[in-house]
VEXDO-472273 format. One line per 4 residues: their letters; for each residue x, y, z of N, C-alpha, C, O. Coordinates in pm, whole numbers. Atoms other than C-alpha are relative to their C-alpha. Layout:
BEGIN
a = X:Y:Z:X:Y:Z:X:Y:Z:X:Y:Z; ...
//
This chain:
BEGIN
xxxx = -93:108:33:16263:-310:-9310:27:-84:123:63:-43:233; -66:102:-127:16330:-636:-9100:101:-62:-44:96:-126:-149; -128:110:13:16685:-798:-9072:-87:-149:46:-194:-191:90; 46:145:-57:16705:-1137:-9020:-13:-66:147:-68:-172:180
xxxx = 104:22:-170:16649:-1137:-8632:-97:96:29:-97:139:145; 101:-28:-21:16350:-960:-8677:-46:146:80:-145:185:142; -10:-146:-74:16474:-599:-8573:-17:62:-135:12:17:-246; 105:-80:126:16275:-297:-8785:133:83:-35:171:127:74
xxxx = -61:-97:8:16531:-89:-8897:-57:125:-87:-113:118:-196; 64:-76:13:16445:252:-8903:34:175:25:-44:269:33; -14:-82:-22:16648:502:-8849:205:-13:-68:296:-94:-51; -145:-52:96:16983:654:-9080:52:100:57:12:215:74
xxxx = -132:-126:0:17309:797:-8981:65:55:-145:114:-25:-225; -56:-47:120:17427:1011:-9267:143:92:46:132:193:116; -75:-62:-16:17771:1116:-9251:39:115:-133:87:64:-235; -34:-56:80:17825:1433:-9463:115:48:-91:131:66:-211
xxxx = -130:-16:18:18147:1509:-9454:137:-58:124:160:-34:243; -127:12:-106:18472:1357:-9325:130:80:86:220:45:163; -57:-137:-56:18609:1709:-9250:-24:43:145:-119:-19:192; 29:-23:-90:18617:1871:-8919:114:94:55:232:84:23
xxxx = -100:-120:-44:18774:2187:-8722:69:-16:132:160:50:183; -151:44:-129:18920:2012:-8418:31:-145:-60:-12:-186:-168; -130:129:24:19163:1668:-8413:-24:-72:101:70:-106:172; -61:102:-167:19022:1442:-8107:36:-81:7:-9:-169:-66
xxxx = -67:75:-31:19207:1262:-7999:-6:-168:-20:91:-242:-38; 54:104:-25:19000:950:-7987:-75:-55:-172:-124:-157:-220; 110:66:145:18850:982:-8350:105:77:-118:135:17:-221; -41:-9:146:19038:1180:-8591:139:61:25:164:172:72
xxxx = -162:-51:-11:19437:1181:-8603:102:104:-68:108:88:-190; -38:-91:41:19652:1471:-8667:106:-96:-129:169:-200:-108; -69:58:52:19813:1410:-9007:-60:-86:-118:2:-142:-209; 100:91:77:19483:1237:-9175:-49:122:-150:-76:242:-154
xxxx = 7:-78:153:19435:1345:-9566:-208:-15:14:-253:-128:36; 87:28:41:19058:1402:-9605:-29:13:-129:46:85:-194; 121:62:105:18822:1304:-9891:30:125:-132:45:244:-102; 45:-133:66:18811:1528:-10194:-143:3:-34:-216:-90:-1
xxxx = 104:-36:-8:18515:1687:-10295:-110:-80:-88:-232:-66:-81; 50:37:81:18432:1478:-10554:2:-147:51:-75:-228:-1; 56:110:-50:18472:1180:-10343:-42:-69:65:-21:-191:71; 78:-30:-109:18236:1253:-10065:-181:-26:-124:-178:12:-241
xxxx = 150:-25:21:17846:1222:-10182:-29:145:-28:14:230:50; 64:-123:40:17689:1521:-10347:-135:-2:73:-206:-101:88; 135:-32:-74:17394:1689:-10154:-140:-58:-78:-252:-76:-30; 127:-11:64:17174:1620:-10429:8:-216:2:-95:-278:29
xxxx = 14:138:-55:17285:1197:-10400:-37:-59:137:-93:-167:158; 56:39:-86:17233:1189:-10091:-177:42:51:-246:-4:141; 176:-30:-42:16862:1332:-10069:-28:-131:-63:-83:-224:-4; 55:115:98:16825:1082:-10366:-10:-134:85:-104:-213:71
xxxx = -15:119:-102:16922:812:-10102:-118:-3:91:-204:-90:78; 110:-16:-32:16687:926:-9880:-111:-39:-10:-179:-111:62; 109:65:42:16431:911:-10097:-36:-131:-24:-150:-173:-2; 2:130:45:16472:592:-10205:-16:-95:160:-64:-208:165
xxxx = 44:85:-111:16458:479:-9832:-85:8:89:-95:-72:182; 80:-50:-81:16200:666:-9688:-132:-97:-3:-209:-116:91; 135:116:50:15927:403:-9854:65:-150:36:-19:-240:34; -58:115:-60:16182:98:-9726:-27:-10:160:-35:-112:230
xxxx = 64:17:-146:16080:196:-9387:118:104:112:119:109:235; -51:-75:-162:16350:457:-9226:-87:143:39:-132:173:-72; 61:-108:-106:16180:755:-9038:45:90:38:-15:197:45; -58:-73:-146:16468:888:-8801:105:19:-87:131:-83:-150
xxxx = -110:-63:35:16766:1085:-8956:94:18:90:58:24:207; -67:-80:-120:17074:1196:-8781:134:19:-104:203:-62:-166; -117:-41:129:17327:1409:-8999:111:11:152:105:22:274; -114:28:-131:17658:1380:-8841:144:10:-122:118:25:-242
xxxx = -107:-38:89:18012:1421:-9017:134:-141:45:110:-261:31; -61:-176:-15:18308:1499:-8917:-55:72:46:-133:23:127; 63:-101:-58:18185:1805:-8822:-127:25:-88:-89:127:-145; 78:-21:92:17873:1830:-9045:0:131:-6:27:161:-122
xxxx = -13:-202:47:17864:2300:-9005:90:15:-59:116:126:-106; -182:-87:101:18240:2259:-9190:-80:0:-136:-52:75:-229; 35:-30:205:18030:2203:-9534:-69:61:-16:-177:18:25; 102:-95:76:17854:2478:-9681:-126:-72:-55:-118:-140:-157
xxxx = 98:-7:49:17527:2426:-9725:-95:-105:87:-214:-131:71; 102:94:-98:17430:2173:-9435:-138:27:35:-232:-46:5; 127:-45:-13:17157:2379:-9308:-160:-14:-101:-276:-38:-67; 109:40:100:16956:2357:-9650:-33:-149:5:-146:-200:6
xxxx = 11:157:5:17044:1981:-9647:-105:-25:99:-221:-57:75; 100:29:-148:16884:1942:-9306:-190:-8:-33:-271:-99:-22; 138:-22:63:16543:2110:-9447:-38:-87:-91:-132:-156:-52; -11:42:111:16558:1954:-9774:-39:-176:48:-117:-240:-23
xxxx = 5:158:-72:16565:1568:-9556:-80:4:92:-114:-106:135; 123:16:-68:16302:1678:-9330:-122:16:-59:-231:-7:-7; 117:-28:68:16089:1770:-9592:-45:-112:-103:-142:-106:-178; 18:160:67:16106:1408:-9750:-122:-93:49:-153:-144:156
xxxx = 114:105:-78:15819:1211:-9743:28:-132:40:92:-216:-22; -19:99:-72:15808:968:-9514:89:19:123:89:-64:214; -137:15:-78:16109:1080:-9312:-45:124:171:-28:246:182; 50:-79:-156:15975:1216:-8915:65:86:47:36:205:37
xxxx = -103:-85:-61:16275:1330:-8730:129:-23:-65:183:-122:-113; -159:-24:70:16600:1481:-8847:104:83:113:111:205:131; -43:-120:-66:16820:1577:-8604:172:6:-19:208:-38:-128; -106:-21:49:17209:1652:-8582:111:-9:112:85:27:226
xxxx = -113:14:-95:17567:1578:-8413:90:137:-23:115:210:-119; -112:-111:16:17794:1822:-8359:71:49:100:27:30:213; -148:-6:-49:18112:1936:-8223:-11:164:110:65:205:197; 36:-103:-51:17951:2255:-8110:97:185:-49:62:297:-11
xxxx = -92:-108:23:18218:2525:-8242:-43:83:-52:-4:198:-33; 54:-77:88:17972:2635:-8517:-169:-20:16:-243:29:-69; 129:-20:-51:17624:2565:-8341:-73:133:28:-180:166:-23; 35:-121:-39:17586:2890:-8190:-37:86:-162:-135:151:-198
xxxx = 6:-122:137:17651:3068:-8546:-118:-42:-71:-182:48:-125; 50:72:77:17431:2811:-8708:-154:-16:70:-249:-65:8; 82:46:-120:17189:2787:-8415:-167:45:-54:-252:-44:-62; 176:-45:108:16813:3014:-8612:-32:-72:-73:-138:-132:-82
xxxx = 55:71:128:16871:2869:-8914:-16:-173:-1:-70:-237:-91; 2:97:-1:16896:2560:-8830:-140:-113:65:-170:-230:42; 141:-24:-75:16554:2587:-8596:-56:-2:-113:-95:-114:-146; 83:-103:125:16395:2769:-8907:-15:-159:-96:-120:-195:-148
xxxx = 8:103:88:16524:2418:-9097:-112:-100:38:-217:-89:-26; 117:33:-103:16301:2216:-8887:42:-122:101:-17:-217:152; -61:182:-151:16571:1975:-8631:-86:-42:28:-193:-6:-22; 120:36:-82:16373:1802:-8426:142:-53:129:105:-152:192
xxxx = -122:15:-96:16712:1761:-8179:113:31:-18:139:38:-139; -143:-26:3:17064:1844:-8124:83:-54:77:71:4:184; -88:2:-44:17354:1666:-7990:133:16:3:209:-47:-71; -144:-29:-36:17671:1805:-7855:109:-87:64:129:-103:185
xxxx = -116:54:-61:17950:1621:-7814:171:105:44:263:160:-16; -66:-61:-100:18133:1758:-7500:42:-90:89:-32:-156:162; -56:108:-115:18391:1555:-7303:90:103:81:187:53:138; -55:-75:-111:18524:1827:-7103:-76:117:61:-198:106:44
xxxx = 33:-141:-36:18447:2179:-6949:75:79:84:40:172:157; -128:-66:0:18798:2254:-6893:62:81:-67:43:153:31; -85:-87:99:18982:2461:-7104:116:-61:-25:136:-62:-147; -122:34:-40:19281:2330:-7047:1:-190:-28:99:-255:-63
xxxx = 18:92:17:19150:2004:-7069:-31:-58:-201:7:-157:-263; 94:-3:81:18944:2066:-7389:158:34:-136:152:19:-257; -75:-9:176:19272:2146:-7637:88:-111:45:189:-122:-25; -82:93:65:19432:1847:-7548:-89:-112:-27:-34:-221:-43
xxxx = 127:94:83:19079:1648:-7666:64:24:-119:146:-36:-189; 10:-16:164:19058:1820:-7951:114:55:-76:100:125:-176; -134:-106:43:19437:1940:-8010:1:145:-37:92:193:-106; 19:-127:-19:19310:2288:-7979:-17:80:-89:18:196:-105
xxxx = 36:-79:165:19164:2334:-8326:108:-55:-79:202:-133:-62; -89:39:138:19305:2318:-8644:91:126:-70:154:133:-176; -103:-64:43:19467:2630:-8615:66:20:136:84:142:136; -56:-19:-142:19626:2632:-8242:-55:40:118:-178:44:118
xxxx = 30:-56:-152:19580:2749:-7901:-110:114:0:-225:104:42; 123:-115:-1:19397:3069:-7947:-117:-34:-107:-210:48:-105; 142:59:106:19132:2920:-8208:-7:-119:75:-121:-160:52; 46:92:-113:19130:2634:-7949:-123:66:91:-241:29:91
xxxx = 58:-51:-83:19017:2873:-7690:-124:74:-43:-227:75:25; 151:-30:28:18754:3033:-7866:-100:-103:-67:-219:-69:-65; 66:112:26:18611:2727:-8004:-63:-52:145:-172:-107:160; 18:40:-158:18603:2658:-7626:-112:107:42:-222:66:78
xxxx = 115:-74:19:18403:2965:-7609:-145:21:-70:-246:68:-18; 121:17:72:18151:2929:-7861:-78:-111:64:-192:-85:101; 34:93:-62:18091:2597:-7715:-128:31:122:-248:11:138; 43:-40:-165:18047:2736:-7352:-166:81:-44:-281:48:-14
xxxx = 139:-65:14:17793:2997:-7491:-140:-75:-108:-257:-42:-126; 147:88:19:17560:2763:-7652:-21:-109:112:-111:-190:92; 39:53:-84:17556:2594:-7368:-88:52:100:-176:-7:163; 108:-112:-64:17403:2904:-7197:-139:-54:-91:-218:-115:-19
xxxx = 118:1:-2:17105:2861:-7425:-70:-187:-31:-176:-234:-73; 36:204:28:17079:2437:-7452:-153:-31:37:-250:-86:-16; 146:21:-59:16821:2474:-7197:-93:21:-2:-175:-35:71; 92:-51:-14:16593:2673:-7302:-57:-5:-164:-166:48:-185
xxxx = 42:-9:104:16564:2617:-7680:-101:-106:-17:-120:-187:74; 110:47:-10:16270:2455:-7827:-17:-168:-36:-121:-234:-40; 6:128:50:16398:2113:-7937:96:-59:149:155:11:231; -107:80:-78:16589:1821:-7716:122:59:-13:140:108:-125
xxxx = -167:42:32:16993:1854:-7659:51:-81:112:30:-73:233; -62:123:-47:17171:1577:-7565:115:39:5:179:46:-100; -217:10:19:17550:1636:-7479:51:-140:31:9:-203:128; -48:128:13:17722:1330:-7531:179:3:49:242:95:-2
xxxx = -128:-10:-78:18091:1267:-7331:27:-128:-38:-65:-209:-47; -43:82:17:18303:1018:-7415:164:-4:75:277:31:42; -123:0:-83:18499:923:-7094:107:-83:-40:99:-187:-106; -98:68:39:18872:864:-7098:94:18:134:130:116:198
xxxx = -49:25:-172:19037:711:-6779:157:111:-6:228:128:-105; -148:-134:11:19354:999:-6701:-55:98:-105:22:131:-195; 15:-164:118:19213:1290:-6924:-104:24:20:-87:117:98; 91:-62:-71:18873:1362:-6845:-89:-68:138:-183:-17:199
xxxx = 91:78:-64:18747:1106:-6625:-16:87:141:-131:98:183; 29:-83:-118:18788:1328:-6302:-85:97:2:-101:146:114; 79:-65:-5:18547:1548:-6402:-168:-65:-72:-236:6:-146; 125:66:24:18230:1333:-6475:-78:35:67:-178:65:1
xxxx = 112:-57:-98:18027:1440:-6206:-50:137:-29:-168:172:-24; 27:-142:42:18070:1806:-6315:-70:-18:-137:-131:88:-144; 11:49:130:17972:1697:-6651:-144:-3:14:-222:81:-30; 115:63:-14:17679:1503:-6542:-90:156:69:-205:163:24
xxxx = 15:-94:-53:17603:1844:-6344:-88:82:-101:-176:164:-74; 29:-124:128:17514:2023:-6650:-169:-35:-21:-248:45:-71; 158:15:11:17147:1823:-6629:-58:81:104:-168:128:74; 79:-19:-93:17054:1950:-6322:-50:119:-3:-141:122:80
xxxx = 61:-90:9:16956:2264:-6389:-87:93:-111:-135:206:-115; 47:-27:134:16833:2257:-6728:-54:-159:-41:-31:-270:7; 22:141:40:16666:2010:-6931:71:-125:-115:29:-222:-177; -82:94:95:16944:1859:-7126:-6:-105:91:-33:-118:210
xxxx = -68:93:-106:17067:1527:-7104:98:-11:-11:153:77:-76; -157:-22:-33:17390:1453:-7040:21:-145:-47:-39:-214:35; -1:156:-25:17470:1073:-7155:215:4:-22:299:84:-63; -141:73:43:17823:879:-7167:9:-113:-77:-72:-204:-65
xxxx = -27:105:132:17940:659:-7446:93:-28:64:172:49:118; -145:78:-19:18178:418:-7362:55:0:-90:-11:-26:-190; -51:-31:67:18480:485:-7545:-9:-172:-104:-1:-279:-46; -22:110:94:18479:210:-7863:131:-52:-52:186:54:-83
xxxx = -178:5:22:18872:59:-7965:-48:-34:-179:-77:-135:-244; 30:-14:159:18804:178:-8329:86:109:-25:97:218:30; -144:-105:39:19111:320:-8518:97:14:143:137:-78:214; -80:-29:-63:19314:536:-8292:-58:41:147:3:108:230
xxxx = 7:-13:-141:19087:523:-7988:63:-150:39:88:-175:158; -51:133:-90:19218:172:-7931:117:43:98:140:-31:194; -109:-27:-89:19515:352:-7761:-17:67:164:64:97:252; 2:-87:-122:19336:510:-7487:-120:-118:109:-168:-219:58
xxxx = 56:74:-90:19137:352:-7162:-133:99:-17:-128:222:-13; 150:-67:-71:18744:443:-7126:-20:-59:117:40:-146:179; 81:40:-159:18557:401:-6832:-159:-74:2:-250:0:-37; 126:23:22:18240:189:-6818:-92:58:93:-74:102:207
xxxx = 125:-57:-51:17901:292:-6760:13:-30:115:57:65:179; -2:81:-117:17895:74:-6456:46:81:126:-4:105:236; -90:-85:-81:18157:275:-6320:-27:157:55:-6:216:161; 56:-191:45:18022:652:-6427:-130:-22:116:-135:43:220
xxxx = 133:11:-105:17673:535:-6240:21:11:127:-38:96:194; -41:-12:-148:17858:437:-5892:38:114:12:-37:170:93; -44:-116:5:18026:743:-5926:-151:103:35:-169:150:147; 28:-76:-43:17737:948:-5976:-119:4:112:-185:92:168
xxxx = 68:44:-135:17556:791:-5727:14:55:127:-61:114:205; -50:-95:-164:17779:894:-5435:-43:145:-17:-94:210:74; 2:-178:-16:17764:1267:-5576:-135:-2:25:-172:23:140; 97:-96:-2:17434:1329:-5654:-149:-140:97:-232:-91:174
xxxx = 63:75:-90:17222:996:-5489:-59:-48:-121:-24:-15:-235; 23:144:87:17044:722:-5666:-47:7:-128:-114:109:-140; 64:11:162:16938:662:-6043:-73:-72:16:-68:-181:72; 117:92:-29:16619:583:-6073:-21:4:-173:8:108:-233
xxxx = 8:54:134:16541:419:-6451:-89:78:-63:-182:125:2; 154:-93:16:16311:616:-6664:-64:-95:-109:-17:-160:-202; 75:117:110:16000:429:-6814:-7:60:-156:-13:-22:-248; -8:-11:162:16003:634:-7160:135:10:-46:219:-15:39
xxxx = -95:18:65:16269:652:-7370:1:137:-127:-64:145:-230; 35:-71:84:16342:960:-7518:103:15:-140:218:60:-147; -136:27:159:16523:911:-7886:32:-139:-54:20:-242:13; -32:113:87:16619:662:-8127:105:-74:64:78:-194:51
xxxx = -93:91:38:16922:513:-8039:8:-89:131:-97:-113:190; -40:54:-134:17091:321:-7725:-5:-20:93:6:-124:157; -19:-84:-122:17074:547:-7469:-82:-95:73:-164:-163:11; 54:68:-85:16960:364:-7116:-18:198:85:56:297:93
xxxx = -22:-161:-66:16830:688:-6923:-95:-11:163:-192:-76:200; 33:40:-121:16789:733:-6578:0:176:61:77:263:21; 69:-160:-92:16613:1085:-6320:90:-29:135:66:-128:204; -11:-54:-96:16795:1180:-6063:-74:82:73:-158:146:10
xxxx = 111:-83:-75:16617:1365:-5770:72:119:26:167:116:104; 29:-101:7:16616:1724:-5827:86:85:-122:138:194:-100; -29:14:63:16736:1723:-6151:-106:13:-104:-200:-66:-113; 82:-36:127:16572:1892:-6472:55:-140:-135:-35:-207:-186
xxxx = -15:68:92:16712:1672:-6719:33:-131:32:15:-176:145; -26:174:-40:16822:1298:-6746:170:-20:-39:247:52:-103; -126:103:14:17130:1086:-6751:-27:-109:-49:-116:-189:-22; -21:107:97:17237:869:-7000:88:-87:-30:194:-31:-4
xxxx = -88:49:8:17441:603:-7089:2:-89:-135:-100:-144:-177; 1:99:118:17556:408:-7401:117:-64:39:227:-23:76; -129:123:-86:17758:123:-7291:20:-164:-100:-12:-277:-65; 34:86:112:17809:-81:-7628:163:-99:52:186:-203:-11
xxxx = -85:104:-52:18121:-256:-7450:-77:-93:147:-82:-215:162; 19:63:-117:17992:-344:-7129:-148:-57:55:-172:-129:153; 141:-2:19:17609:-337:-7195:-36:-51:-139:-104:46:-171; -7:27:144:17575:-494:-7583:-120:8:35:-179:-52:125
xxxx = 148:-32:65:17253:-341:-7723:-4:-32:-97:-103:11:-155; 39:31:111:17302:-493:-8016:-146:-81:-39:-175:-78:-159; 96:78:24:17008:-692:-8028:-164:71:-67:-249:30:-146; 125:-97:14:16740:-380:-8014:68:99:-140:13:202:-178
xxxx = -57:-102:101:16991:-234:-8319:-94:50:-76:-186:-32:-79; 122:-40:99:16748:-44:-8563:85:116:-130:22:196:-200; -56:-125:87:17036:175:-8785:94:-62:-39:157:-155:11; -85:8:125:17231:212:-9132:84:116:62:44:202:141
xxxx = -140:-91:32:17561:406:-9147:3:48:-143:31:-24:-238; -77:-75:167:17610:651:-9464:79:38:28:77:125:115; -140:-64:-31:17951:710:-9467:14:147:-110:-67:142:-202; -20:-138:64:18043:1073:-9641:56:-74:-158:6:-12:-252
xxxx = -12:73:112:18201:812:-9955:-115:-61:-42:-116:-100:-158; 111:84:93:17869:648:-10017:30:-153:60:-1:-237:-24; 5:105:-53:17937:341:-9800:-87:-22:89:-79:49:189; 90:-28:-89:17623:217:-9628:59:-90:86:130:-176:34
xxxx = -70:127:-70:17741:3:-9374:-161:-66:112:-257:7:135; 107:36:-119:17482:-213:-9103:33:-14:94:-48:-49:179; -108:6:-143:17776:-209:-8830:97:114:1:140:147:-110; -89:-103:29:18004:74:-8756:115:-98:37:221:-82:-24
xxxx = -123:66:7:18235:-189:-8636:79:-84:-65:181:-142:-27; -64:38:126:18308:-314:-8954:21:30:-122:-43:131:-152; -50:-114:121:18433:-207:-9274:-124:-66:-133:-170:22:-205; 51:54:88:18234:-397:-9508:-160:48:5:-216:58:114
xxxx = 164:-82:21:17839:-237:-9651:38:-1:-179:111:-65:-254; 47:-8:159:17735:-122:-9998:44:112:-58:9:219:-9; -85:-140:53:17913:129:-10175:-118:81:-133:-95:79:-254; 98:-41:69:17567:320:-10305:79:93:-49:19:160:-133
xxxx = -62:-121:129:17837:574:-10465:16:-68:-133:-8:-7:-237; 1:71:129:17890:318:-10725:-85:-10:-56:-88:1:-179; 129:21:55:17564:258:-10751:-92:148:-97:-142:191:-201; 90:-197:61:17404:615:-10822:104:51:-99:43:112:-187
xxxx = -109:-71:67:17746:738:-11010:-9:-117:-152:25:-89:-266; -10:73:135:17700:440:-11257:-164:-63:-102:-198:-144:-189; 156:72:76:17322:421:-11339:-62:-22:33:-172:-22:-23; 116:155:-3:17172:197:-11158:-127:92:73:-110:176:161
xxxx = 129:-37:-66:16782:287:-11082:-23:13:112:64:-34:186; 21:1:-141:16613:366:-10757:-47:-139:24:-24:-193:133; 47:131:-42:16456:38:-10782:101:-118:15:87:-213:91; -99:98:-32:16775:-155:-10831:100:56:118:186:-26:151
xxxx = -41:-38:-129:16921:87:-10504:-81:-74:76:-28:-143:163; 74:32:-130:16659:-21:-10310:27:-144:-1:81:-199:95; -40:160:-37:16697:-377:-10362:105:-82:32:127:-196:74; -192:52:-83:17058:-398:-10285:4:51:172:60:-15:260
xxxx = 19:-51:-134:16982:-183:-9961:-74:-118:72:-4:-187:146; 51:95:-21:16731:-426:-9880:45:-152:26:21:-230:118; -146:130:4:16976:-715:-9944:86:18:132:95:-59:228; -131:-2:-107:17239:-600:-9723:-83:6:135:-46:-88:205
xxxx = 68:30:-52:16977:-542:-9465:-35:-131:71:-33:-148:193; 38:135:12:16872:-901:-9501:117:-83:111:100:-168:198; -64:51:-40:17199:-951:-9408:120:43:128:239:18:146; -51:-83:-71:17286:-762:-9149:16:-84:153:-78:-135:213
xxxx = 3:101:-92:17462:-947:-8851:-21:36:133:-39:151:174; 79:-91:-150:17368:-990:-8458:52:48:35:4:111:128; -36:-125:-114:17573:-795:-8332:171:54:-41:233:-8:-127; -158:61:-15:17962:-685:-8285:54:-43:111:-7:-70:215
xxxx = -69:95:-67:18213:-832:-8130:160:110:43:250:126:-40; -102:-68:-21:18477:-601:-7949:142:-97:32:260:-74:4; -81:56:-29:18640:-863:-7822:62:-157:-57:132:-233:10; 2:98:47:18664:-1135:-8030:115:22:-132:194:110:-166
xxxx = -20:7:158:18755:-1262:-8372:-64:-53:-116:-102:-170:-131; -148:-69:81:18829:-1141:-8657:18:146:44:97:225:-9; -59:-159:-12:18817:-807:-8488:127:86:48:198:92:149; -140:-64:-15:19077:-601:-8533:28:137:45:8:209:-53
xxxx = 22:-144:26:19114:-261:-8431:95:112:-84:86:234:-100; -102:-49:103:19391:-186:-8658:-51:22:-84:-24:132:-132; 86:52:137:19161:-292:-8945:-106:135:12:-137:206:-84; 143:-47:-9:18877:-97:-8823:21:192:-59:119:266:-62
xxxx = -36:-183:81:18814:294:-8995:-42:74:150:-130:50:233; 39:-108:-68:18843:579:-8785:-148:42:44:-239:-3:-25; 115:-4:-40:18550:702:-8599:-57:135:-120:-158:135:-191; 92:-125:119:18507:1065:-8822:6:-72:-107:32:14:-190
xxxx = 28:82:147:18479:807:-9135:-139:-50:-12:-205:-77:-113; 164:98:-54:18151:652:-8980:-72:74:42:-192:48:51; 146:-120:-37:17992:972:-8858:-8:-36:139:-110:2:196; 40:-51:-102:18081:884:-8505:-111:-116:55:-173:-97:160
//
């Protein structure tokens, strides 16, 4: 599929579920009613989606939630969407709490990557991210644990992992270097997302890339650019010298990649969207729940596509960040 500036799109975020077993701070607010069950996408609509887009031209999967391990039966899903014709790589976001438990079968399914989103490696730090679980302090701390010990094996398993950090100036930003640390002796990468002012992160300060680079410049000495590119999305990635893995950066405030965009949003309701920074897409739950053919899906997908704009606009108008949905609504 080509939009109208002539970018392939080719690769689907599927959000499964808007559920999730911590509260961060930055994406999902204590106090938020999720979805019922019936008005989330069924496993078996969303393959159907899939299918229907695998011959439109996407390739690249990436299941993502909420927490995508809170719903029973992810793991099959996973298989079930790699085994779609047409569809290459499938890989998965996650919060890490239920990786470890999930960690064979999920190999066995056939990932082809994993990223962890980890903005601390504090303890102390890490339950006032994620308000320390969803049942308190001590289910904080072992969530903190599970974490830690799949991090023991990141390095050595047989697919990519990417840990993904999303700095926040006063709460983790003093430990970025340690962070970034976690490449050097393994072959993860480590990237930073600049925080986005969507929902209830608008209340907090990120740090730009710009900034994270000088930084780890002094510690560890110069970033040198790397000529391949490993993964679908954003990421700018750069080798440090003596360093197993890479450093990354997604810097959609201070760096706009919109231009090279190549990805749909499935929201866990059946909303496809072509921007996460806006609310407006195609509500394929209506579509599949009331009839309509794969051939009349595809041609509305296709449509919206068509019309899919250059870019966003953080700072402009009409954007609002009041307006804008939470980040666990968008899969993140």
């Amino acid at each position: 599929m080509l939009d109208s500036f002539n970018r392939t799109i080719d690769y689907l975020r599927i959000s499964i579920t808007d559920r999730c077993n911590l509260r961060c701070m930055y994406c999902m607010p204590r106090g938020i009613l999720p979805l019922s069950h019936g008005e989330i996408l069924s496993y078996e609509e969303i393959l159907r989606i899939v299918r229907i887009m695998a011959p439109l031209g996407i390739r690249n999967v990436k299941i993502t939630g909420g927490e995508p391990l809170v719903r029973r039966g992810a793991v099959e899903l996973i298989g079930k969407v790699k085994r779609t014709a047409g569809i290459e790589k499938v890989t998965i976001t996650s919060n890490g709490v239920l990786l470890l438990h999930y960690l064979d079968d999920i190999l066995r399914a056939g990932v082809d990557g994993i990223n962890l989103s980890l903005d601390t490696l504090d303890g102390e730090t890490f339950g006032r991210i994620t308000g320390a679980g969803t049942d308190g302090p001590a289910a904080g701390r072992a969530f903190f644990s599970n974490i830690r010990s799949f991090l023991d094996r990141a390095g050595n398993l047989p697919v990519p992992v990417k840990i993904n950090c999303v700095p926040i100036r006063g709460v983790n930003s003093g430990e970025l270097a340690v962070i970034a640390g976690l490449a050097k002796n393994s072959g993860v990468f480590v990237r930073f997302i600049e925080l986005m002012p969507l929902g209830c992160a608008a209340a907090f300060e990120g740090v730009p890339g710009r900034e994270i680079a000088a930084l780890l410049e002094t510690v560890y000495g110069p970033l040198e650019p790397c000529r391949e590119k490993p993964g679908n999305g954003p990421a700018s990635y750069y080798s440090i010298k003596g360093f197993a893995g890479k450093i990354g950066f997604i810097s959609p405030l201070s760096h706009n990649f919109c231009g090279s965009c190549n990805r749909l949003r499935l929201g866990s309701a059946g909303l496809l969207r072509p921007c996460l920074a806006y609310n407006t897409g195609l509500d394929l739950r209506a579509l599949l729940r009331n009839g309509e053919t794969d051939e009349g899906i595809a041609r509305a997908i296709t449509a919206l596509v068509a019309e899919k704009g250059q870019g966003h606009d953080f700072f402009g108008v009409p954007y609002s960040p009041a307006e804008c949905t939470e980040m666990f609504r968008i899969g993140g």
